[in-house]
ZALUM-173172 format. One record per residue (C-alpha): residue in three letters; x, y, z. Coordinates in pm, whole numbers. Layout:
ZALUM-173172
{"ALA",{X,Y,Z}}
...
END
This chain:
ZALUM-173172
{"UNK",{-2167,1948,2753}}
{"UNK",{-2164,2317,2791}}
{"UNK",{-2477,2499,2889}}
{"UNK",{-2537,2846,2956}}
{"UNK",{-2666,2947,3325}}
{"UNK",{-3045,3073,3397}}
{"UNK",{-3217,3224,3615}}
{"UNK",{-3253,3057,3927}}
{"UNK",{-3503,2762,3979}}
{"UNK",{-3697,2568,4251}}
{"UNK",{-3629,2259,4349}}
{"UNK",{-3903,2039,4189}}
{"UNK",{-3887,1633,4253}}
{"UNK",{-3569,1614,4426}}
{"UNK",{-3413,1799,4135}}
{"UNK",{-3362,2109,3928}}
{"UNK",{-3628,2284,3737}}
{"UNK",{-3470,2444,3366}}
{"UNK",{-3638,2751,3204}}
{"UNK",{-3846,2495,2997}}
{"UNK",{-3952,2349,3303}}
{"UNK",{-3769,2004,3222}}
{"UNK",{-3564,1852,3561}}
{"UNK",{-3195,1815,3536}}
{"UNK",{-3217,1452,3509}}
{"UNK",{-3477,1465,3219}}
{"UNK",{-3194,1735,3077}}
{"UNK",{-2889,1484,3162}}
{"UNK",{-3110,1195,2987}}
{"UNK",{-3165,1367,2676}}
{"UNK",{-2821,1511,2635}}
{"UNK",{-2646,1158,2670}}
{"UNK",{-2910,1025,2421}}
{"UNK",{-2794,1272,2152}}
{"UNK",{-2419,1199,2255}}
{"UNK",{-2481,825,2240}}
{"UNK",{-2634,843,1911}}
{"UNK",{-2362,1124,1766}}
{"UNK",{-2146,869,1904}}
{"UNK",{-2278,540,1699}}
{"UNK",{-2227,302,1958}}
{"UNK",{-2459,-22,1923}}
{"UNK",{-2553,-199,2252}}
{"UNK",{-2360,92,2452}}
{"UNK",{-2470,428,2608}}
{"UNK",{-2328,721,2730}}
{"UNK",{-2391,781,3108}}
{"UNK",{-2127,1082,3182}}
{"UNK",{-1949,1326,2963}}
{"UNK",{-1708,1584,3115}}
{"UNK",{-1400,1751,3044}}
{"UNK",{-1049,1645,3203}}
{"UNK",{-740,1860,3173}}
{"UNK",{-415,1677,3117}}
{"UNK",{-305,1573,3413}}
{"UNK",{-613,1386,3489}}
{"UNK",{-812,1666,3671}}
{"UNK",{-1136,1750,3620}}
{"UNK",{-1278,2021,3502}}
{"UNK",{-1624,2215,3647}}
{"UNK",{-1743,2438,3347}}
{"UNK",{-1869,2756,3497}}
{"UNK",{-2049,3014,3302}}
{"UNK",{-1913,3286,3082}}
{"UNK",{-1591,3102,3097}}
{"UNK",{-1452,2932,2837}}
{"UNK",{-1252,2612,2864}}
{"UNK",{-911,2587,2756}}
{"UNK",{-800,2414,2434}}
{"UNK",{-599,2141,2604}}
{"UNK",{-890,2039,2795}}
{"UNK",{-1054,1691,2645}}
{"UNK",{-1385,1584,2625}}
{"UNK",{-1438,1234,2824}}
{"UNK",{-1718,1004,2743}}
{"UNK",{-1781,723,3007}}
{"UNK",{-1989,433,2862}}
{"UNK",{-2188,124,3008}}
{"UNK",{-2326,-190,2866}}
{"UNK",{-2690,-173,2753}}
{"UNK",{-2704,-518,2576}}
{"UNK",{-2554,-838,2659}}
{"UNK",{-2170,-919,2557}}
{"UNK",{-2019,-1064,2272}}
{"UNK",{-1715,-1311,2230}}
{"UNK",{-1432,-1109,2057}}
{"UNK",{-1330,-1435,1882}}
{"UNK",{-1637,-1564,1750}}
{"UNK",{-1865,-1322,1803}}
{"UNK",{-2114,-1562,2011}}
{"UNK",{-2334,-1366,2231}}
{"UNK",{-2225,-1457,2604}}
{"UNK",{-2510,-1444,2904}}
{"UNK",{-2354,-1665,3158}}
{"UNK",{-2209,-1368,3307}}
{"UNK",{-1841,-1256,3334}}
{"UNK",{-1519,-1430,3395}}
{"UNK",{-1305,-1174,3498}}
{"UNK",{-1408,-769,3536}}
{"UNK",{-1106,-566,3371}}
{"UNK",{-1038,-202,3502}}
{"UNK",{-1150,113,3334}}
{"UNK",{-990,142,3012}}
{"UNK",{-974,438,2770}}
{"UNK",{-963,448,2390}}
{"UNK",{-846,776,2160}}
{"UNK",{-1158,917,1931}}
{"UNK",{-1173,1125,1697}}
{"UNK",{-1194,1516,1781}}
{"UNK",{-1520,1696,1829}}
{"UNK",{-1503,2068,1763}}
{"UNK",{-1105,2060,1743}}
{"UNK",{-1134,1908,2132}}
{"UNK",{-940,1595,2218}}
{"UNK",{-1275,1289,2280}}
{"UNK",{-1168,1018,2474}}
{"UNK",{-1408,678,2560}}
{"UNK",{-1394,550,2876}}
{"UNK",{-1524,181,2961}}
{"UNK",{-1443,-107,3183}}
{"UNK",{-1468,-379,2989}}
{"UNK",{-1516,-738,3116}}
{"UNK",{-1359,-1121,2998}}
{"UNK",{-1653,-1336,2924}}
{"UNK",{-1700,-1719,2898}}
{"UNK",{-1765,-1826,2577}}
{"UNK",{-1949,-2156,2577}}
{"UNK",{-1914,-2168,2181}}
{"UNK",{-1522,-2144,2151}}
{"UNK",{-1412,-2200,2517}}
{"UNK",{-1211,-1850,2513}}
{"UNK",{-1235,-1657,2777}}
{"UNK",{-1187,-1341,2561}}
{"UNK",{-1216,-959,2633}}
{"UNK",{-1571,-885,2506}}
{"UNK",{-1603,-750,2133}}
{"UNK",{-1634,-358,2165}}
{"UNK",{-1852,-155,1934}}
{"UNK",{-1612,101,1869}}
{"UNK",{-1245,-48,1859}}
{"UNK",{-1096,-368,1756}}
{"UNK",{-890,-601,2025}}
{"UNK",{-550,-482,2158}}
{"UNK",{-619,-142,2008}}
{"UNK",{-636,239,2179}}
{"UNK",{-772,428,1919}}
{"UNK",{-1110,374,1782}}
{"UNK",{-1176,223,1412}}
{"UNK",{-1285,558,1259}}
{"UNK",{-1010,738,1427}}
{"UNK",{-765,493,1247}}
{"UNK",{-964,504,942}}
{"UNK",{-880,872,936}}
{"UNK",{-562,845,1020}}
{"UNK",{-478,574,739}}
{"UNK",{-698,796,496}}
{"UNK",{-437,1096,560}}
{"UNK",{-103,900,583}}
{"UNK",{-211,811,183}}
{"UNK",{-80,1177,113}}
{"UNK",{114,1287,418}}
{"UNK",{417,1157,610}}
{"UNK",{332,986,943}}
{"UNK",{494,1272,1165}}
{"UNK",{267,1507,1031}}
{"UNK",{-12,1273,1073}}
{"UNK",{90,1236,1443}}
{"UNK",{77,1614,1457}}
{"UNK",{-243,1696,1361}}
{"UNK",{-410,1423,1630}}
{"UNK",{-163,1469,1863}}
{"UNK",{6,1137,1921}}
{"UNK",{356,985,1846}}
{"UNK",{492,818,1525}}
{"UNK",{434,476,1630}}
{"UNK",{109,548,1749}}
{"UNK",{-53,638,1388}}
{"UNK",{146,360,1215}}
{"UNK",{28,104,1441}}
{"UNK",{-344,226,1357}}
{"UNK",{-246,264,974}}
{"UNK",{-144,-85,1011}}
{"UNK",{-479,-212,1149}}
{"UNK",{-670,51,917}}
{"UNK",{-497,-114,572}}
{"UNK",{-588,-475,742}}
{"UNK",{-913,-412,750}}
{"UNK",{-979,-277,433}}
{"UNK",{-771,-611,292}}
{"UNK",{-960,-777,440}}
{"UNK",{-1296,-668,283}}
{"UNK",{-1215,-696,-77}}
{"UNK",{-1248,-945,-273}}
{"UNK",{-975,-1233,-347}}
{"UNK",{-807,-1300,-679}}
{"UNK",{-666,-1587,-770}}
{"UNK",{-305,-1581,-868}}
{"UNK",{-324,-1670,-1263}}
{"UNK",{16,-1481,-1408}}
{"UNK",{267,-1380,-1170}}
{"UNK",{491,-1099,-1186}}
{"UNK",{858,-1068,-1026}}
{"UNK",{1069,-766,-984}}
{"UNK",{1344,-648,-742}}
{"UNK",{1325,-348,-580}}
{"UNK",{1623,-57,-440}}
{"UNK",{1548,1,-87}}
{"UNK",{1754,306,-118}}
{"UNK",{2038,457,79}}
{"UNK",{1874,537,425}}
{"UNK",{1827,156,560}}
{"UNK",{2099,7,764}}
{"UNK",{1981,-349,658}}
{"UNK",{2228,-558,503}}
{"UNK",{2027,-626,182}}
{"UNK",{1955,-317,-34}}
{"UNK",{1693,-468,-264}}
{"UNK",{1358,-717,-199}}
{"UNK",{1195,-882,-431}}
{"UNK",{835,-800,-517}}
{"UNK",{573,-1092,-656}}
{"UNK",{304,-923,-802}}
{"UNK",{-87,-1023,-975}}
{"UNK",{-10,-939,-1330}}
{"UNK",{-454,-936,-1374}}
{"UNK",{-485,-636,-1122}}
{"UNK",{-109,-498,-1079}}
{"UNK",{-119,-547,-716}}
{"UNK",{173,-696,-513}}
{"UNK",{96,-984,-326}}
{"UNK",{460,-1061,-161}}
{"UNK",{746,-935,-74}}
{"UNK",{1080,-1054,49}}
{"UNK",{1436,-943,130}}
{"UNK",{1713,-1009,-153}}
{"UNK",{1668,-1082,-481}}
{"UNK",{1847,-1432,-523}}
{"UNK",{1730,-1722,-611}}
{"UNK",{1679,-1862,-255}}
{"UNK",{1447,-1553,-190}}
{"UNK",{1154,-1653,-464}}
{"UNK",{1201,-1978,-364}}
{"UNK",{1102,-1903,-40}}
{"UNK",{766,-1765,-183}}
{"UNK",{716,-2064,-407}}
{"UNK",{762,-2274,-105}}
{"UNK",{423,-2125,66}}
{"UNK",{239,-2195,-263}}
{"UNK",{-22,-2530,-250}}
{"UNK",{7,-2774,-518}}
{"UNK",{-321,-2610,-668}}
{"UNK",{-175,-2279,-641}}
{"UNK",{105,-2367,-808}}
{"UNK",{-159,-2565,-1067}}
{"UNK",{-342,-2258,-1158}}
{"UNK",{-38,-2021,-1240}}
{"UNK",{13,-1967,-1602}}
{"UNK",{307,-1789,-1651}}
{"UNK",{597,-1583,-1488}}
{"UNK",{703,-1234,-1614}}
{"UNK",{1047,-1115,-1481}}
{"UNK",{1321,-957,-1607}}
{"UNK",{1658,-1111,-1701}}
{"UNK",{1790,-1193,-1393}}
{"UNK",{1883,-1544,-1390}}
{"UNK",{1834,-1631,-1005}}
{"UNK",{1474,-1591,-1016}}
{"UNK",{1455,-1820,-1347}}
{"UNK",{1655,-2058,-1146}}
{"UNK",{1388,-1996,-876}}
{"UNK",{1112,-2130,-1096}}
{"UNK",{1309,-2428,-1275}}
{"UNK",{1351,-2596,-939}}
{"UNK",{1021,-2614,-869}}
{"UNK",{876,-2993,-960}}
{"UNK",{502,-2835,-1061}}
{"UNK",{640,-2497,-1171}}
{"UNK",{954,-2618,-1415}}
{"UNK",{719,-2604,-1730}}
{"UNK",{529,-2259,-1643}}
{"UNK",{622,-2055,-1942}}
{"UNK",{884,-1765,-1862}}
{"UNK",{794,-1437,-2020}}
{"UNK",{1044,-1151,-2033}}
{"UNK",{902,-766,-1986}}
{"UNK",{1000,-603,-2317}}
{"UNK",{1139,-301,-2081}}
{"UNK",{1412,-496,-1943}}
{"UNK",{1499,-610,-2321}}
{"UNK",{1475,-279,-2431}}
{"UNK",{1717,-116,-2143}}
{"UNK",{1990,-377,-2234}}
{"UNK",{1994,-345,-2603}}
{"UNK",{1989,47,-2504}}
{"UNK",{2315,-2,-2250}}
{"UNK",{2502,-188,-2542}}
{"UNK",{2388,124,-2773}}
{"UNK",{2540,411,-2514}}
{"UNK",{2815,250,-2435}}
{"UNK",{2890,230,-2829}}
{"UNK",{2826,594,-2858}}
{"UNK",{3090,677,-2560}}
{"UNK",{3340,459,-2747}}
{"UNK",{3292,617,-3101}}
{"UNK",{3236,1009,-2958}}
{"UNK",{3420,1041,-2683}}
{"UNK",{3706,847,-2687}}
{"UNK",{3827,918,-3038}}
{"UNK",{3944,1306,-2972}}
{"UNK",{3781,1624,-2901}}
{"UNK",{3624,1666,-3249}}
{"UNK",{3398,1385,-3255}}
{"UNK",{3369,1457,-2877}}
{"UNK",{3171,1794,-2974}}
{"UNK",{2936,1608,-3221}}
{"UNK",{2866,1342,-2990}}
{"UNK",{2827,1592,-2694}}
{"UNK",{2469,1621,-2598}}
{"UNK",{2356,1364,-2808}}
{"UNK",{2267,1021,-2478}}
{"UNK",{1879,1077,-2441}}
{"UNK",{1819,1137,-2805}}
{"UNK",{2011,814,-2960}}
{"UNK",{1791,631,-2756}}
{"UNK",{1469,785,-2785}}
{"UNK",{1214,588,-3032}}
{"UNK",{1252,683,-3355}}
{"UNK",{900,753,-3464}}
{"UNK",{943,996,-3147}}
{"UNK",{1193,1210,-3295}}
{"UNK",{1130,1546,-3468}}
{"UNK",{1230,1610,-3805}}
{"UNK",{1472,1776,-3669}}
{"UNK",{1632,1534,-3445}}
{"UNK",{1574,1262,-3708}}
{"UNK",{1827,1447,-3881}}
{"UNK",{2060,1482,-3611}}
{"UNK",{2108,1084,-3565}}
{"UNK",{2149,1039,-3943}}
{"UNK",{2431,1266,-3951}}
{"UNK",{2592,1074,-3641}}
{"UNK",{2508,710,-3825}}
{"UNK",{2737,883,-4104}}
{"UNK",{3013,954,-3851}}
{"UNK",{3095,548,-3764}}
{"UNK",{2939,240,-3937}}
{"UNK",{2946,50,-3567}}
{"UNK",{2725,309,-3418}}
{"UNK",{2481,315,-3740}}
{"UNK",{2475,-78,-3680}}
{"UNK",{2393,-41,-3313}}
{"UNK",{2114,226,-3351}}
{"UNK",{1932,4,-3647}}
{"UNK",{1996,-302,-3438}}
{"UNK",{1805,-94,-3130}}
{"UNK",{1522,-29,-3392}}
{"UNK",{1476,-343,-3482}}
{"UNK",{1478,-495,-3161}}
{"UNK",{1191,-290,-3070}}
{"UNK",{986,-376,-3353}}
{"UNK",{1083,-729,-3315}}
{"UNK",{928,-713,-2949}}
{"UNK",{573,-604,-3095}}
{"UNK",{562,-869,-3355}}
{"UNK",{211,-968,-3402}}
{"UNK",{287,-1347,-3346}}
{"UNK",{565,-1577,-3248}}
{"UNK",{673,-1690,-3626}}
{"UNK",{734,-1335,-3705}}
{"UNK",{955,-1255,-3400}}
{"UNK",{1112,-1598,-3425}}
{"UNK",{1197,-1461,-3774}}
{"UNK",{1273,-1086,-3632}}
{"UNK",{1505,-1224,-3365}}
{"UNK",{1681,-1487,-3579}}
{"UNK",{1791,-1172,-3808}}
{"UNK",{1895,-980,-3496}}
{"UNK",{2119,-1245,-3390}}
{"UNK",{2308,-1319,-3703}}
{"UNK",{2390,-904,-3717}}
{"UNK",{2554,-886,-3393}}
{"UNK",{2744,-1238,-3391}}
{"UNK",{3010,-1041,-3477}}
{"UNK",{3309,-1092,-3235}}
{"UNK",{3506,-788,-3302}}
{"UNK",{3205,-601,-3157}}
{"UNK",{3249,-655,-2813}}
{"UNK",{2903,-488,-2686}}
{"UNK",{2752,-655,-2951}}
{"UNK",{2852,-970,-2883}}
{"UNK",{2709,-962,-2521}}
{"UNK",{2364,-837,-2643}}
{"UNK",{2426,-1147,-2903}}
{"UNK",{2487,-1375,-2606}}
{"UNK",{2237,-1240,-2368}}
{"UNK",{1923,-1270,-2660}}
{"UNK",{2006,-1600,-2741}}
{"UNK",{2013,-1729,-2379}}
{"UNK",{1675,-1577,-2313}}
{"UNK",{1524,-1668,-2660}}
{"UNK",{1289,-1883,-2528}}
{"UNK",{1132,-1595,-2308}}
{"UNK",{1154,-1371,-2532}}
{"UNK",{925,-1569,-2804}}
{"UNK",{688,-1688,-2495}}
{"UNK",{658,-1311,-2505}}
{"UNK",{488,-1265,-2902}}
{"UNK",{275,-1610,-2764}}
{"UNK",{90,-1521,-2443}}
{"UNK",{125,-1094,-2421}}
{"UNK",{76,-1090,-2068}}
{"UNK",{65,-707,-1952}}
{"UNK",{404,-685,-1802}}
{"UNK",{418,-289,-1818}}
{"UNK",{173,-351,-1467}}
{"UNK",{527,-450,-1343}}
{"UNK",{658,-154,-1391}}
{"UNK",{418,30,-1287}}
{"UNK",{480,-23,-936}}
{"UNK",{812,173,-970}}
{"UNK",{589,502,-880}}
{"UNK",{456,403,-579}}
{"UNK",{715,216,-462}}
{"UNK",{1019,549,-502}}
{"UNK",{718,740,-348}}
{"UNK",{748,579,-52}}
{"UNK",{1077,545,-30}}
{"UNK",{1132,901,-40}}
{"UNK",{876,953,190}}
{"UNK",{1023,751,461}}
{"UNK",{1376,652,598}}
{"UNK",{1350,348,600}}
{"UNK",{1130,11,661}}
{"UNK",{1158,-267,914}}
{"UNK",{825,-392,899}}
{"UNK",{772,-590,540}}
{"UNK",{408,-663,639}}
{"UNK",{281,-324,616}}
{"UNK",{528,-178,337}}
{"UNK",{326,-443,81}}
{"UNK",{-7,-312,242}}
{"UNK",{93,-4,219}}
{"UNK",{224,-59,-156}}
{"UNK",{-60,-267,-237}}
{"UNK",{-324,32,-107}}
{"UNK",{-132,307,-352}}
{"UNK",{-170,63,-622}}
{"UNK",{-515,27,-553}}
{"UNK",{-604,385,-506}}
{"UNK",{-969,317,-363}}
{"UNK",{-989,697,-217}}
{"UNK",{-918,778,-586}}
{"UNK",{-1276,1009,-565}}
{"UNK",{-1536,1136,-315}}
{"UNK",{-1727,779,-356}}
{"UNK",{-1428,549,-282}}
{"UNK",{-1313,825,-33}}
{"UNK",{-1686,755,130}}
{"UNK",{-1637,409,147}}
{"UNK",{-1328,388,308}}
{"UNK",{-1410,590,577}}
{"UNK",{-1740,369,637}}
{"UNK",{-1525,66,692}}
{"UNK",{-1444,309,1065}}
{"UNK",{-1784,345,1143}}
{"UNK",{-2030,95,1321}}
{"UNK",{-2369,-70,1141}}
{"UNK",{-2664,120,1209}}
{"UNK",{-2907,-39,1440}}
{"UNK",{-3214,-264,1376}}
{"UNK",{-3430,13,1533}}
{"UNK",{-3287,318,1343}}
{"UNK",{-3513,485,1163}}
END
């Protein structure tokens, strides 16, 4: 560390005498103290801190000259207690198998200076798991180059930044910080608590138009209790779920209550197969309902407005978002914009109190009321002259069954949906994703949001930093 020069000293006991009249070893002793306890490093201590320029040089501080900003700080540690097995953690005295050269891991900065460690680490022999394992280090987990804390940080800022600007500000390369945001989401996974998978959730999701893989969706499996994902997969067939299903255990399978999905029929198909699964109740989310009945709706409104001349052309002009807006949402004003457009054509009046229905019918208190509700629906658009009708009539009374399921067990399927935020966050954030592992930690963490506040912020960090020491005070 930096110290200003004094007046000259004796010699005294073989070694320099400081204004306080403390040797330079006594100094040297002290000041790695403080760095080894700045530092946090149990069973560890700092015997030599100096600076190093880039090329590997170092650098001899001389007084009343300042050190350039490229030049890093270097601490050089040494083994105060005995080692531990990285595996199990087994403390090892029977020496060392194999002494490994001088290694160096990234830190985090110290006054806006570049900190690296520096240790040679050893294999040991582990007589309780017969590895012969690099020793545990008290500052960085195996096969890493960057400390915990200075991944914890890094993971902490790639929540709101992109990872090129995270590699900016500590001065490494792109693959650098998402390797450590990789191991920094791992181990906060890994200390939280597990939930078993009661009601499952299954959605696909657009991968957008920057991938060059050959599938542009994957399919999502989520925990309907906390909204988290818990899978993903590429596709969104059948064969892809069923590929999920197949790492279930039979008690895993047991436990599961229900599925919530939207009408897709290759994920239904996914579940039917299944032996244990076959009589799990299907549950439709009232969104996916809601969009179709919608679809039918506009495309009634096109036919009626703008394909019938340019007069009703300028009366349906303008008119999309508020036909199928909720009703009860409307303004006076609007309210009396689609009554004069259910005057115009009986079809689209039909349609628009068909949509109305169909979304009271959805929050029917119980399942003999929208048994009742959905019976009525069907009979009004049975109709075979009404083409888009007559699909909405054919696509409710396939998925009847789901949709009453829906009035019996209310799962919170709007948690599916949900994930929709997150997810087009990151997909705009990045150009793509190769790695399916860390997209769903990465998902899963946003959905999570533990560095919501200063406390979970806190806590996060924490999970960088190392256990204090019996003998703190």
């Amino acid at each position: 560390m930096e110290e200003d020069a004094g007046p000259s000293t004796p010699h005294h006991c073989g070694g320099l005498v400081s204004p306080s009249g403390t040797t330079e070893g006594e100094t040297m002793g002290q000041r790695t103290r403080i760095l080894t306890d700045i530092l946090g490093v149990r069973g560890w201590k700092i015997v030599e801190a100096f600076f190093e320029t880039p090329a590997g040089e170092r650098v001899e501080h001389l007084a009343d000259l300042a050190l350039l900003s490229n030049v890093a700080l270097v601490l050089r540690l040494e083994r105060r207690w005995a080692p531990r097995c990285s595996t199990c953690g087994a403390i090892c005295r029977g020496g060392a198998h194999e002494h490994l050269e001088v290694r160096r891991w990234k830190d985090l900065p110290w006054g806006e200076r570049s900190v690296w460690i520096e240790a040679a680490p050893i294999r040991v022999k582990c007589k309780c798991c017969g590895r012969h394992a690099v020793e545990r280090l008290a500052w960085a987990d195996p096969y890493q180059r960057e400390t915990v804390r200075l991944q914890q940080m890094m993971t902490f800022q790639a929540a709101s930044m992109s990872a090129g600007h995270v590699a900016v500000v500590h001065g490494v390369d792109w693959a650098t910080v998402r390797r450590a945001e990789t191991a920094g989401l791992k181990r906060w996974d890994a200390t939280r608590e597990a939930v078993l998978l009661r009601r499952v959730g299954v959605d696909e999701k657009w991968l957008g138009r920057r991938h060059k893989l050959d599938h542009h969706f994957v399919t999502i499996v989520s925990n309907l209790e906390t909204g988290e994902p818990v899978w993903m997969g590429p596709g969104r067939g059948q064969e892809t779920l069923a590929s999920w299903i197949a790492t279930l255990s039979p008690e895993e399978k047991e436990r599961i209550e229900l599925f919530a999905m939207d009408m897709h029929a290759p994920y239904a198909a996914a579940v039917r197969a299944d032996e244990v699964l076959k009589d799990k109740p299907i549950v439709h989310d009232p969104f996916h309902v809601t969009k179709r009945v919608n679809a039918a709706l506009d495309e009634i409104r096109r036919e009626v407005f703008f394909r019938a001349g340019p007069e009703m052309r300028g009366i349906g002009r303008g008119t999309r978002w508020l036909v199928l807006r909720a009703w009860e949402r409307c303004t006076p004003e609007q309210q009396a914009k689609v009554t004069e457009l259910m005057r115009c054509n009986p079809l689209f009046a039909r349609a628009y109190q068909i949509k109305e229905e169909l979304r009271a019918v959805l929050h029917a208190p119980d399942r003999a009321a929208m048994e009742i509700g959905l019976a009525r629906i069907l009979r009004r658009t049975q109709a075979r002259r009404h083409v888009e009708l007559r699909k909405l009539h054919d696509s409710l009374r396939a998925h009847r069954d789901a949709l009453l399921a829906l009035a019996e067990h209310r799962p919170p399927t709007g948690r599916i949906e949900a994930l929709n935020n997150n997810w087009e966050t990151l997909v705009r954030r990045a150009r793509g994703y190769r790695n399916y592992q860390y997209l769903l930690l990465k998902l899963r963490f946003m959905t999570a949001n533990p560095i919501a506040d200063d406390h979970g912020a806190r806590r996060f960090l924490a999970l960088g930093l190392q256990p204090p020491s019996r003998r703190a005070a």
